[in-house]
C-alpha positions in Angstrom: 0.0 0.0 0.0 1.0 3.0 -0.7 2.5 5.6 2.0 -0.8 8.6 3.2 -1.5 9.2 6.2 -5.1 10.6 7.4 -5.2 12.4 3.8 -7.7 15.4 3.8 -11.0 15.4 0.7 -11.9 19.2 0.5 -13.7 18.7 -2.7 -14.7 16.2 -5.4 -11.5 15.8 -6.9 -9.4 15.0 -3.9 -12.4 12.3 -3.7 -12.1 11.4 -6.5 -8.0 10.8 -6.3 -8.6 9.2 -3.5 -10.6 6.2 -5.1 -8.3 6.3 -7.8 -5.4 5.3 -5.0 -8.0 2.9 -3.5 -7.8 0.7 -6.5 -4.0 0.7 -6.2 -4.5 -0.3 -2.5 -6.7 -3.2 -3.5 -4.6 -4.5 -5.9 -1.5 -4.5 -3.2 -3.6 -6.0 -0.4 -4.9 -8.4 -3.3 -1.2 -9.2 -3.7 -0.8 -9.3 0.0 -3.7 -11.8 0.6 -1.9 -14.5 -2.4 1.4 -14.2 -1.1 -0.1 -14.8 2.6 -2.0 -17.9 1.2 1.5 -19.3 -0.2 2.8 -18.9 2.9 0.3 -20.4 5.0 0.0 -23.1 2.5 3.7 -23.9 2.7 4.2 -23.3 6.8 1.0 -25.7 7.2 2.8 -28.5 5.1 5.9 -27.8 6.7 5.4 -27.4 10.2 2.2 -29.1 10.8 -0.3 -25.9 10.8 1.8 -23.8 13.3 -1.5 -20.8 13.6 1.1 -18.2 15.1 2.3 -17.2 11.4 -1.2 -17.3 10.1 -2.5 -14.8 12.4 0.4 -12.3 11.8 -0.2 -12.7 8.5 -4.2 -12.1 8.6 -3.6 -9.5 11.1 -1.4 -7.2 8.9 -4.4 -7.9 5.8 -6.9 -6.8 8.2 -5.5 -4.2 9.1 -4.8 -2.9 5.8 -8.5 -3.2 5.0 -10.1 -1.9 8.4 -7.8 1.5 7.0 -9.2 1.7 3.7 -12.7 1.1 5.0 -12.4 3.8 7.3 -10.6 5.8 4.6 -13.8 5.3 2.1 -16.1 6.8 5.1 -13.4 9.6 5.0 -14.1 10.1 1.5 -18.1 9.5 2.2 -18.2 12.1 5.0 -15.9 15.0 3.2 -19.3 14.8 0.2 -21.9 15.0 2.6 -19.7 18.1 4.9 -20.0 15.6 7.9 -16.0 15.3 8.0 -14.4 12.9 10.4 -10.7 11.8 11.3 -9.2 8.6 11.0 -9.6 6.2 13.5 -6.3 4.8 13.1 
């Protein structure tokens, strides 16, 4: 994912670049999520299921995603004037 932190929608456009970078997100926590299932795939082979690497693993996707949702009610918020703040 790509580096912003809490960015700031004043108008349309900023919106609108913003769901432009949320594609790019997807496709890296899409990338993310196929590398974690190689991994998991491979540890549970290898070490007979060991969960410890799994849950880092789904931790770090869902955090990822719990970011971009709040980021799209970011976006949602700055078009109805009801602005918020990250959570994160």
């Amino acid at each position: 994912m790509s580096a912003h932190h809490d960015p700031i929608y004043p108008d349309v456009s900023a919106v609108v670049a913003g769901l432009n970078r949320l594609v790019d997100d997807l496709s890296d926590v899409q990338t993310d999520a196929r590398t974690a299932v190689a991994r998991i795939m491979e540890r549970g082979t290898r070490t007979g299921g060991g969960g410890l690497p799994r849950v880092v693993t789904l931790d770090a996707i869902a955090l990822q995603l719990r970011w971009l949702a709040d980021d799209v009610l970011h976006m949602q918020s700055a078009l109805t004037g009801k602005e918020t703040r990250h959570a994160n």
